[in-house]
C-alpha positions in Angstrom: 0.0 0.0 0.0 1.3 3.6 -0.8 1.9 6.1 1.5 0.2 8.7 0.0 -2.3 9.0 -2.9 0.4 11.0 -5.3 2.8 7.8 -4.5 0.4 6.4 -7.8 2.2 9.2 -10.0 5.6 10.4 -7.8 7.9 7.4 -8.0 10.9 7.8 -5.5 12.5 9.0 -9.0 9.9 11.7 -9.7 10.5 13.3 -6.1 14.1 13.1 -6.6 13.9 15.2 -9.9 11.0 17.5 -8.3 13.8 17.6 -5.3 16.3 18.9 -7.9 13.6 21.2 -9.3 12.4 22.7 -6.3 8.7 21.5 -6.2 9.1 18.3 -3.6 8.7 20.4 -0.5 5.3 22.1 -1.9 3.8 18.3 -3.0 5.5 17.2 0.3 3.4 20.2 2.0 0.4 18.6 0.5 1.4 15.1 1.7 1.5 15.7 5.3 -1.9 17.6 4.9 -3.5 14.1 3.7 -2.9 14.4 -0.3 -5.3 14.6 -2.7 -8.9 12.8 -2.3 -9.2 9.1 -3.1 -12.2 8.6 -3.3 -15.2 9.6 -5.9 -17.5 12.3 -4.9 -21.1 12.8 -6.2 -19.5 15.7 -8.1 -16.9 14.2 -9.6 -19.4 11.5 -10.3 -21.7 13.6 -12.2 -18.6 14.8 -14.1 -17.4 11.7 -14.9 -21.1 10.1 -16.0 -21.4 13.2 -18.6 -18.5 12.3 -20.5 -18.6 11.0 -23.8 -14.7 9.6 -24.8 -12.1 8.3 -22.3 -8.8 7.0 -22.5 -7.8 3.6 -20.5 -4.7 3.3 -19.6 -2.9 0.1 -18.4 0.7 -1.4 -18.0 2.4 -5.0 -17.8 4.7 -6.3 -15.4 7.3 -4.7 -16.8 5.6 -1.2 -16.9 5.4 -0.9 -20.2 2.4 1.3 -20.7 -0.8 0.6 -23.1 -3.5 3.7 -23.5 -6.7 3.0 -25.6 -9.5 5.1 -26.2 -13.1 4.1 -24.9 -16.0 6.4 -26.4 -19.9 6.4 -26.2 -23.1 8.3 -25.1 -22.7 10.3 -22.2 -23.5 7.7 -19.1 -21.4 5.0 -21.4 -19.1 5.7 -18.1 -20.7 5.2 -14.5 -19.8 5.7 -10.7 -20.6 2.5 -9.5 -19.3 3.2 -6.3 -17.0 5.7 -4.3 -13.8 3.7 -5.7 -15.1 2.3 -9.0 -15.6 3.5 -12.7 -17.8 1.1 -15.3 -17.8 1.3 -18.8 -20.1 0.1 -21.1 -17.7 -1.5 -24.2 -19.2 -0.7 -27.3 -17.4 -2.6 -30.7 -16.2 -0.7 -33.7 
């Protein structure tokens, strides 16, 4: 388990170029304040159910990344719960 939510995107090498940069302490800042929210709000849901294109992004083992775009009606994507986004997969 990480740390901290921006653990998902700040690898140990990403804070030690943002260290050289001068930009770790002010995401460190927001760190020790808790990070950034984890969790789906009925906001961000309604945001999220009126899109209408996506992009999916996944990587192996090996991190090698694979990005693939997902489009449809808006509510093709769904909140299905606080932690969880559902897509319906149209072909073609």
């Amino acid at each position: 388990m990480n740390g901290f939510t921006s653990d998902v995107a700040f690898t140990p090498t990403v804070k030690a170029i943002q260290s050289r940069k001068g930009s770790r302490d002010s995401y460190a800042r927001v760190e020790q304040r808790g990070g950034w929210r984890a969790t789906i709000t009925p906001d961000l849901a309604a945001f999220i159910e009126a899109q209408t294109s996506v992009f999916l992004a996944t990587a192996n083992a090996e991190g090698q990344p694979y990005i693939q775009h997902r489009g449809g009606p808006a509510g093709f994507l769904k909140a299905l719960d606080e932690h969880t986004i559902g897509f319906a997969d149209f072909s073609g």
